[in-house]
C-alpha positions in Angstrom: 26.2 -22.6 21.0 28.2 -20.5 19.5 31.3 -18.6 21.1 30.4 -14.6 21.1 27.3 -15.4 22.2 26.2 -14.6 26.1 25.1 -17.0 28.1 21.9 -16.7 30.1 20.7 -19.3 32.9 17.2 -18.9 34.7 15.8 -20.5 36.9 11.8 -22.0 37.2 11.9 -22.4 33.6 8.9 -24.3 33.7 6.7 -21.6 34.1 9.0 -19.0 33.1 9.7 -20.2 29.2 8.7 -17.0 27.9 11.4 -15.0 29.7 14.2 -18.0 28.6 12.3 -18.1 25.2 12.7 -13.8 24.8 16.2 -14.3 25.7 17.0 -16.4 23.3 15.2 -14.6 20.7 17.6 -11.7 21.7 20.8 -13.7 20.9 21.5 -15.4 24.2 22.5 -18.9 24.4 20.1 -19.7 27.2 20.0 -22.8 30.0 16.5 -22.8 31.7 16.2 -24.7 35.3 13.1 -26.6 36.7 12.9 -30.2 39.0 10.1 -30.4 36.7 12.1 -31.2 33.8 14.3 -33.7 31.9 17.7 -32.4 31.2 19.3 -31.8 27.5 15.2 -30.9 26.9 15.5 -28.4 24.6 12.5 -25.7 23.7 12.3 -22.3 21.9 16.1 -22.1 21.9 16.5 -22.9 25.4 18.4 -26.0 26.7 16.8 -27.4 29.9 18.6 -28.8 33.2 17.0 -30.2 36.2 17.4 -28.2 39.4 16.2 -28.5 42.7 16.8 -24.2 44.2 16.2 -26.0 47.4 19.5 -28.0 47.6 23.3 -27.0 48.1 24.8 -29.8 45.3 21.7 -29.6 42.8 22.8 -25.8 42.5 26.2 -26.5 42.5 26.2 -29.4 40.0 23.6 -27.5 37.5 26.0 -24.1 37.9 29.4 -26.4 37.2 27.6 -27.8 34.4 26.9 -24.6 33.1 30.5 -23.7 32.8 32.2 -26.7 31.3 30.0 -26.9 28.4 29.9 -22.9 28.1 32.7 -21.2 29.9 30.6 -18.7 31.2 27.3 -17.1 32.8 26.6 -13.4 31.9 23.1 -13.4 33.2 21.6 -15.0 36.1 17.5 -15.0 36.1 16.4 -15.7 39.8 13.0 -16.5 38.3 12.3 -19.7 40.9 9.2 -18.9 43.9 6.0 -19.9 44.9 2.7 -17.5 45.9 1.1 -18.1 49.2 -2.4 -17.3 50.5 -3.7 -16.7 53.7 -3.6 -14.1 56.6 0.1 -14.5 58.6 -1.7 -15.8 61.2 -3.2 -18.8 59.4 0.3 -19.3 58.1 2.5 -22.2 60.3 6.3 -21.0 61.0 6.5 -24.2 59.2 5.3 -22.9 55.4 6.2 -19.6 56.5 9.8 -21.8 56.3 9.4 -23.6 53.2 8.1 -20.2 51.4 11.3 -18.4 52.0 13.1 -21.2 50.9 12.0 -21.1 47.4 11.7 -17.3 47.2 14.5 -16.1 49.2 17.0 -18.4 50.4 17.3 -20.4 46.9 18.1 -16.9 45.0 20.9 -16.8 47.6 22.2 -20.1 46.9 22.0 -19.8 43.4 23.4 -16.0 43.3 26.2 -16.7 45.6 26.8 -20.0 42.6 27.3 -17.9 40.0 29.1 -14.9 41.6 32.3 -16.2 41.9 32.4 -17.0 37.9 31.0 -13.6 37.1 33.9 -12.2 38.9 36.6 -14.2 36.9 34.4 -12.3 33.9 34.7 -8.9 34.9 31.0 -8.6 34.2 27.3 -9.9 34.6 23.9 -9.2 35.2 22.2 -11.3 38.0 18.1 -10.3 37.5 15.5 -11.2 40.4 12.1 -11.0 39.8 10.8 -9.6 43.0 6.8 -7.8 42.6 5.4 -4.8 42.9 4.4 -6.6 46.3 8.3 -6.2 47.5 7.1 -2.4 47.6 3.5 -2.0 48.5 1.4 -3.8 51.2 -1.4 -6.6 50.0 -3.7 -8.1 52.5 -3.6 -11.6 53.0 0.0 -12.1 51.1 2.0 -11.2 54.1 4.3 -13.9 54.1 4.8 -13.7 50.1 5.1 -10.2 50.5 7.7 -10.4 53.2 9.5 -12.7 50.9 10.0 -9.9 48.0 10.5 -6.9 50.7 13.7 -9.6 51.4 14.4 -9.7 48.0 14.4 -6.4 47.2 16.7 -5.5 50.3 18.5 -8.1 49.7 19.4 -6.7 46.0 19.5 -3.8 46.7 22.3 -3.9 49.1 24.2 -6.6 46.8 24.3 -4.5 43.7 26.6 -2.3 45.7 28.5 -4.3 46.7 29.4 -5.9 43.3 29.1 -3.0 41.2 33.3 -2.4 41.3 33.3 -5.9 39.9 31.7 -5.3 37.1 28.4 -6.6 37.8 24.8 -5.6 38.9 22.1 -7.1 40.2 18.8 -6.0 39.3 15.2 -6.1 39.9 12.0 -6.9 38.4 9.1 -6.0 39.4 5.6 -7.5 38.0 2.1 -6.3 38.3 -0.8 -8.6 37.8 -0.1 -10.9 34.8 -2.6 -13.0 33.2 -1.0 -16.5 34.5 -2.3 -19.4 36.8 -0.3 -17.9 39.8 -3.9 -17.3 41.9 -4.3 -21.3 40.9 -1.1 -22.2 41.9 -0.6 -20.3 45.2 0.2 -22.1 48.6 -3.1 -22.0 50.3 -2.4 -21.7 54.0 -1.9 -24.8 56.4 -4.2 -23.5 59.1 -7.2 -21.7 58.2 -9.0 -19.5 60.6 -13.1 -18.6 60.5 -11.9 -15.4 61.8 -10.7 -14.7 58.5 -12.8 -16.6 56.3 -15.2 -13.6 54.4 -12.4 -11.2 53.7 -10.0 -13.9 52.2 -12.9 -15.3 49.7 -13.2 -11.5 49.0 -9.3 -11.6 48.7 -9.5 -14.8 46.4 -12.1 -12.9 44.0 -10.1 -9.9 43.7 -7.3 -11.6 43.3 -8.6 -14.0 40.5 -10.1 -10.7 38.5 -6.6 -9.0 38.7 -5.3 -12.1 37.5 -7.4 -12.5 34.3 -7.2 -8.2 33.3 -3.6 -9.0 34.0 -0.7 -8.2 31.3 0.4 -10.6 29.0 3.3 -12.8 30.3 5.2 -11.2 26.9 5.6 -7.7 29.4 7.5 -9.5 31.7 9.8 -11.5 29.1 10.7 -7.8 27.4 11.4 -6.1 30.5 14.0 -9.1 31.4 15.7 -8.7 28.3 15.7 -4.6 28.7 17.2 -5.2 32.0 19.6 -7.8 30.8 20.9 -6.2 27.6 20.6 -2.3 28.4 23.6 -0.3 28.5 23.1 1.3 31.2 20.5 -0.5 34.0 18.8 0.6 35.6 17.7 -0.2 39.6 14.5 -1.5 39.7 12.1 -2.5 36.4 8.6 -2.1 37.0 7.1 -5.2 34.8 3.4 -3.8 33.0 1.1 -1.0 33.5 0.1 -1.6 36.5 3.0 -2.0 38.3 4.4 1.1 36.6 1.5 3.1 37.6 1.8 1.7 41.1 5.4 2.4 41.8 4.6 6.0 41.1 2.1 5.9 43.0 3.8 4.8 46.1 6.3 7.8 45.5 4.3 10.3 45.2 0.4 9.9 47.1 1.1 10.4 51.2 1.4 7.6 53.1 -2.0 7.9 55.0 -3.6 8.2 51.5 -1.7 5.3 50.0 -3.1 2.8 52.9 -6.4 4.3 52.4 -6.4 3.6 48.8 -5.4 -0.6 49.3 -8.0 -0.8 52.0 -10.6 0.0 49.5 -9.2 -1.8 46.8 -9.4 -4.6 49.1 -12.8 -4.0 49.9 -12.0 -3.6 53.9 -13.3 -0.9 56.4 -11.1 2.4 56.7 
């Protein structure tokens, strides 16, 4: 720790050590979050804290913590979430519930944490990784992809409203990247035979998007980009796909644009 250095804090560490390691690498002190870790764990230049997103005081203790052994938090990495599988309708209100907890309601808590100390700053950078699902439509990811449409209203609409404070909140968007998130994913609490053929179909695409992904490295670049670049920009598109989609989705008509995911999703026009 040293004191001209900025301090970066992100959260789902676990899984997201290359974006803490990158940062790191790029001359930030960095603090990486997870419940699944013991704290003062230290890896690739990143100090580790447990954190529960979930919980008011687990976010409030880690943040406090934060500051007395640092004095400050220039970059908040809302990296924290959980994928979920299934059609909405197989999906209970219940895990509909506990999904935008992690992905929605726990960048809140932890946003709202740091804001008042980036204030006293003048300055910071709070960076959610939303997906190129916060823009487009994906079959049987409606409740996942509900979560990111929230997120990237939700920072969106922040941004302005902190930007005469001397800090912005930006997003990042991912493609496919070569990671276990297919493996991981919340499989949905009460499957339907209705739907049964077209999510296996789902589940296959899915797992060959996953594998011709980009390398996690893509993402961990574009988080430093959007955390060190003079002048940020809105939204990051996170690999070539997502790049290429979010043109895409500005440019091709709407009626060809849902015509084009219903037969990448291998489903009648």
């Amino acid at each position: 720790m040293t004191a001209d250095r900025p301090l970066a804090l992100v959260t789902g560490a676990s899984s997201g050590l290359g974006k803490a390691t990158a940062l790191a690498e790029a001359g930030f002190d960095v603090v990486g979050t997870s419940r699944k870790v013991t704290a003062g764990d230290s890896r690739g230049g990143v100090t580790f804290l447990s954190l529960d997103v979930t919980r008011d005081d687990s976010v409030e203790s880690v943040v406090q913590q934060v500051i007395e052994k640092f004095g400050r938090i220039d970059v908040l990495v809302n990296n924290a979430g959980i994928g979920a599988n299934g059609a909405a309708e197989e999906i209970s209100a219940a895990q509909a519930q506990r999904i935008f907890e992690v992905n929605v309601f726990s960048l809140m808590r932890m946003t709202k944490a740091v804001l008042p100390h980036m204030r006293r700053q003048g300055r910071g950078r709070i960076i959610n990784i939303s997906s190129v699902i916060g823009f487009v439509p994906n079959p049987f990811m409606a409740v996942y992809a509900a979560t990111k449409h929230a997120v990237e209203g939700y920072s969106q609409s922040l941004d302005h409203e902190v930007r005469e404070q001397g800090i912005r909140v930006l997003r990042v968007q991912p493609g496919p990247i070569n990671t276990p998130f297919d493996v991981n994913m919340m499989q949905a609490d009460t499957p339907l035979p209705i739907y049964a053929r077209q999510r296996a179909v789902f589940d296959e695409l899915m797992e060959e998007q996953m594998r011709r992904g980009d390398d996690p490295a893509v993402v961990a670049k574009v988080v430093v980009a959007a955390a060190t670049g003079p002048k940020p920009k809105l939204s990051y598109p996170a690999g070539s796909i997502a790049a290429r989609v979010s043109v895409l989705r500005r440019i091709v008509p709407a009626r060809a644009f849902d015509k084009s995911v219903r037969k990448l999703n291998r489903m009648a026009s």
